[in-house]
N, C-alpha and C positions, 0 to 999 in steps of 0.2 A: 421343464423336464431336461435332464440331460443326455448325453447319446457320448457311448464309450465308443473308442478306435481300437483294434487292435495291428498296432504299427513298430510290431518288434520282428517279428520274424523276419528269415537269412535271404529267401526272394534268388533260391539256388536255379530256380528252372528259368530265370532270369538273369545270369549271372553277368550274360554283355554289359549290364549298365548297374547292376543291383551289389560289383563290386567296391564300387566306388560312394554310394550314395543306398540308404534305405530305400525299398518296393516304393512306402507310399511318397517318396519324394521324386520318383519317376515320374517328368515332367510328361503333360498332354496340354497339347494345344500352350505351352511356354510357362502352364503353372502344374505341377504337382498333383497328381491324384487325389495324393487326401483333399485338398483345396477341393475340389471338386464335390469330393462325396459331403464334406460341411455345407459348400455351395448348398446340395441337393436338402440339408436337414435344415438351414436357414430360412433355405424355401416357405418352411412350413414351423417357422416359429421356431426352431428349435436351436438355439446359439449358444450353449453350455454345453464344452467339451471334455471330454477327459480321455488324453491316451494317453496308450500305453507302449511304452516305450522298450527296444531291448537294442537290437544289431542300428549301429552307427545313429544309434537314438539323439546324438548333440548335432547334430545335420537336422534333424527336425527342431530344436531347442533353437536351432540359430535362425533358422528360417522365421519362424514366429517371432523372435528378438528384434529381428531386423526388420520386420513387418511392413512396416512405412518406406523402406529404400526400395524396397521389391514393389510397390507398390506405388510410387512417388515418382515423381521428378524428384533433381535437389540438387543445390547449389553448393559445393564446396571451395571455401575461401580460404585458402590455404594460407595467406598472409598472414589474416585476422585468425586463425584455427577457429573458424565456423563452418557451422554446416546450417542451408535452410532448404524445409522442402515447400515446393510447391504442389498444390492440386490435392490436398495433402486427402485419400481416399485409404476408410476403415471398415471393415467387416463389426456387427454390431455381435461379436464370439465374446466369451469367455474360455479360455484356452488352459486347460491344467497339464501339464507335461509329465508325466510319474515313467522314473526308470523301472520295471518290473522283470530285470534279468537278463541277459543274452540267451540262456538257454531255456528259459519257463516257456512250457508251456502254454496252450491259449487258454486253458481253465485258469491255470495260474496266474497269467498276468490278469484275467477277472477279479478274480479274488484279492488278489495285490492293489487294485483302485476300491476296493469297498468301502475304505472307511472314507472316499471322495466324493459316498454318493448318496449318501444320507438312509433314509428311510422311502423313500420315492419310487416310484415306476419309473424304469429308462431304458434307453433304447441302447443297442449293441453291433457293430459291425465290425466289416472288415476294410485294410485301409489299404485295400487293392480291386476293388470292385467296383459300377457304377450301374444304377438303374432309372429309370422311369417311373419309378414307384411312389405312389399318393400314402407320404406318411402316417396322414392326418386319419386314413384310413384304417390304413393299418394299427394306430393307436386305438381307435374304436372298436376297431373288430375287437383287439388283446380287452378294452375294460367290457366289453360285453361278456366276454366268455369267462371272464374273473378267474383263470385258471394262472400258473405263476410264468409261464411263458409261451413265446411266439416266435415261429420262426416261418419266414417268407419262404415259399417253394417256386421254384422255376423251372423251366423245362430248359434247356439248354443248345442253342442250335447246332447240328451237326457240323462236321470237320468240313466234310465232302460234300461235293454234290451227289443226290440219287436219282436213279434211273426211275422209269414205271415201266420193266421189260412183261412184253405177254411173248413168251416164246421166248426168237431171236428179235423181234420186234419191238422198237423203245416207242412208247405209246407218249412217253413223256419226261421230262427233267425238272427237277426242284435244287436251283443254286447250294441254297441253306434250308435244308427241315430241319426242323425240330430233329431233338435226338430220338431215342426208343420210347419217347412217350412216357419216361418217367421221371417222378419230379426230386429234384436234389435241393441241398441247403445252400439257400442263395446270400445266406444272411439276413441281415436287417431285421435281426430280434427285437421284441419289446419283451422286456422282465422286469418280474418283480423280485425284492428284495431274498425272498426264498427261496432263491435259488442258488443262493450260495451256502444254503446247506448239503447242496449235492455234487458241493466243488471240495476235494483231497488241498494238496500238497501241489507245490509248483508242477511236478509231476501231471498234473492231472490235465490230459487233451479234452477242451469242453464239448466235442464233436463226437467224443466217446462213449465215458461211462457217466457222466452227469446230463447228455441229452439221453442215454437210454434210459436212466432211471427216471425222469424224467416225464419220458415217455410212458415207462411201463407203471408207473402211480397216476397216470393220466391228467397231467399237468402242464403237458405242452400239445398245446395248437397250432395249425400251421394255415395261412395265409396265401393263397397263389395267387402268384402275379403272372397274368395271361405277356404283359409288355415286354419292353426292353432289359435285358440285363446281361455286361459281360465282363467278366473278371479279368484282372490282366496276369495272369499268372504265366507267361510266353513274351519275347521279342515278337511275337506275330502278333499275339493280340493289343501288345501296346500299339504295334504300326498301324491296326485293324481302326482302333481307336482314336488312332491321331488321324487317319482318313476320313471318318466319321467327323470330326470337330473342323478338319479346315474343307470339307465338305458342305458343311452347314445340316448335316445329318446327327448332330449328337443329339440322340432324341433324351438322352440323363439330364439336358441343360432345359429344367422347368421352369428356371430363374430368366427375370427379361434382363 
């Protein structure tokens, strides 16, 4: 099975670092996001990738190119013009790169990898998020219910802390709740092939009118993950995240 990234978009509500370098190549814990979210589908078997590429998309091309230096030791003999690496350590990934626009889209850049993914069930994310989630699960859940998609639901934990006031009297405090107790698109779809007949023109936001129709022919499913999930769409939630990992709190790293 394979498992799509979407790692084009501009990553404006993060612009401190996201001028310089694409979302998903915002480093955590010294590798990359996306690294991470592969990490978590490697986990579970699943090493055929395809993203989808748009804003400073050759910053990802080169990362993967160079794969083995970022990942190595290595000895440069600059006499002899050689290069050797030691320790020499590889993810067992297939890696497809596809440009699919600076301004498409996240229906559009779907649509723009179709013909890299055959006829097949596959999985869909986003390449700024990280969870706790039992893939292998969630695959199940989607072939049981034979419907053409799945989309994971999260609850999201609050900004703030809240109070339990009775009166003027605080009875109690909760760091992080949950939000309002309603559940939003966390990602980490599983789809099938027909679903890209409910995807337009680069134009088309998949969050829109191809999950409401979707919805409303009763074709997609949704999946909740009670666990961990949190997107880094903020300078806070990256740092939030990188506390978590040099913490030994990253509860996303199911990987030993």
């Amino acid at each position: 099975m394979k498992a799509v990234i979407l790692a084009g978009g501009l990553g404006t509500r993060i612009s401190e670092e996201s001028h310089l370098k694409p979302k998903p190549m915002i480093e955590i814990g010294g590798k990359p996001i996306i690294w991470h979210i592969m990490k978590i589908y490697s986990h579970f078997g699943i090493n055929d990738f395809v993203i989808c590429l748009g804003y400073k998309g050759y910053v990802i091309k080169e990362y993967f190119a160079n794969y083995f230096l970022h990942m190595s030791d290595v000895t440069f003999d600059m006499a002899e013009n050689r290069m050797h690496i030691h320790n020499r350590h590889a993810e067992p990934w297939r890696v497809t790169l596809v440009d699919t626009g600076e301004n498409t889209a996240t229906g559009g850049r779907l649509k723009r990898v179709r013909d890299y993914l055959g006829d097949e069930t596959f999985c869909l994310t986003y390449g700024d998020g990280v969870a706790n989630i039992d893939i292998a699960k969630l695959i199940d859940f989607h072939h049981n219910h034979r419907k053409l998609a799945t989309v994971t639901a999260v609850q999201p934990p609050g900004r703030f802390g809240a109070l339990d006031v009775e009166g003027q009297c605080v009875r109690g405090f909760q760091e992080k709740p949950l939000g309002d107790g309603g559940w939003i698109n966390g990602g980490f779809f599983v789809l099938e092939p027909g679903v890209f007949d409910y995807i337009g023109g680069d134009g088309n936001i998949w969050e829109q009118e191809p999950m409401r129709r979707l919805a409303d022919d009763g074709q997609m499913m949704t999946h909740l993950h009670h666990g961990f999930w949190q997107p880094m769409d903020t300078l806070r939630d990256r740092n939030l995240l990188e506390d978590h990992w040099n913490n030994g709190q990253a509860e996303w790293k199911l990987w030993s």
